[in-house]
C-alpha positions as a printed NumPy array, in Angstrom:
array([[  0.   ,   0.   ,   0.   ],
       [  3.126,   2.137,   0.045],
       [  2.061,   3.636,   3.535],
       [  3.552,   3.696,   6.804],
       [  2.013,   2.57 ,  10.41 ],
       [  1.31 ,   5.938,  11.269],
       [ -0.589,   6.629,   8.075],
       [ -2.576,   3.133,   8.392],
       [ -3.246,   4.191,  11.717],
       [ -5.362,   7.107,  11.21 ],
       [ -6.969,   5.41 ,   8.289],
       [ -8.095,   2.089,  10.198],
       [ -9.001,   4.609,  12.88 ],
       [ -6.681,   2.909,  15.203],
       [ -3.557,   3.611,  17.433],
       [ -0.068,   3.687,  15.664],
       [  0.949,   1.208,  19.074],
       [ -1.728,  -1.066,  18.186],
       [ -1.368,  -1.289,  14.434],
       [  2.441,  -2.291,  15.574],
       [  1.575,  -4.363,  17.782],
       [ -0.888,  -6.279,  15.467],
       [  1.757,  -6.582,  12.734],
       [  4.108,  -8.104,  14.966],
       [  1.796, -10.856,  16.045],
       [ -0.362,  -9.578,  19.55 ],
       [ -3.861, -10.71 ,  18.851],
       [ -6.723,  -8.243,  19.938],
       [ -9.998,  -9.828,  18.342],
       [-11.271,  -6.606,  17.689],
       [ -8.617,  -4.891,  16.788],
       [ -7.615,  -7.258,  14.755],
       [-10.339,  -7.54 ,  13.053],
       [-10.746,  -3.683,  12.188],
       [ -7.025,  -4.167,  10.875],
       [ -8.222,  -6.811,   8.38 ],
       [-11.205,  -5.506,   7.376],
       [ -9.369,  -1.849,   6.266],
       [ -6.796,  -3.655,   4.161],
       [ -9.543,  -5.81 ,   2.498],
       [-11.666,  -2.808,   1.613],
       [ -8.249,  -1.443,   0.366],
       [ -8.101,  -4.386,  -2.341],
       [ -5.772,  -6.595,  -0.432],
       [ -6.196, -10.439,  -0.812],
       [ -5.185, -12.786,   2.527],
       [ -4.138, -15.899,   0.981],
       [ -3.493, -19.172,   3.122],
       [ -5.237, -20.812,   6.181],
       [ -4.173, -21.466,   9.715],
       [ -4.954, -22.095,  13.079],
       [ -4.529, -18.951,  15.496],
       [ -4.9  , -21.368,  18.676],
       [ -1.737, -23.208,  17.617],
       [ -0.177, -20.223,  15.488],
       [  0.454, -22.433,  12.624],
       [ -0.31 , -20.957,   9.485],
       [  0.738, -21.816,   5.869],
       [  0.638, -20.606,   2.801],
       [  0.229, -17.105,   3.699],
       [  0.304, -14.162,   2.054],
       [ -1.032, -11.333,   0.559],
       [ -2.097,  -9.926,  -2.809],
       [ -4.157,  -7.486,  -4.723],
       [ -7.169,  -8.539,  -5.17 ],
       [ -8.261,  -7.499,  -8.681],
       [-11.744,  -7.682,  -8.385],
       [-11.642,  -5.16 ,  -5.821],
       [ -8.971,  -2.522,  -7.263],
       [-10.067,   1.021,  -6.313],
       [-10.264,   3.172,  -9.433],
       [ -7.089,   5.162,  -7.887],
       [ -4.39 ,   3.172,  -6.281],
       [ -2.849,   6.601,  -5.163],
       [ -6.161,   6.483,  -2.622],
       [ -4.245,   3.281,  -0.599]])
């Protein structure tokens, strides 16, 4: 998305210190989920599957998801 924490952070409408804290691994279900859903509305694809009791997760990654391309990537 070519954007840094702080600049997700106001986006998501969440704390820089949380965003970090989510993309180094710390779990807050809601949080988390706020995180997810922003980047999906963004276009971006979660590929893979896991298991977050265990923290085993494979094949994962991320991609743009065509389908749901804004008009203006510059917007991301």
């Amino acid at each position: 998305m070519n954007k840094g924490q702080d600049q997700i952070a106001e986006l998501a409408c969440l704390s820089r210190a949380t965003v970090k804290s989510l993309e180094a691994g710390k779990n807050w279900e809601e949080s988390h989920q706020t995180l997810l859903s922003f980047y999906e509305s963004a276009g971006v694809e979660f590929t893979g599957w896991g298991d977050p009791v265990t923290g085993k997760y494979f094949g994962v990654g991320v991609r743009w998801n065509s389908s749901r391309l804004p008009d203006d990537e510059s917007t991301l």
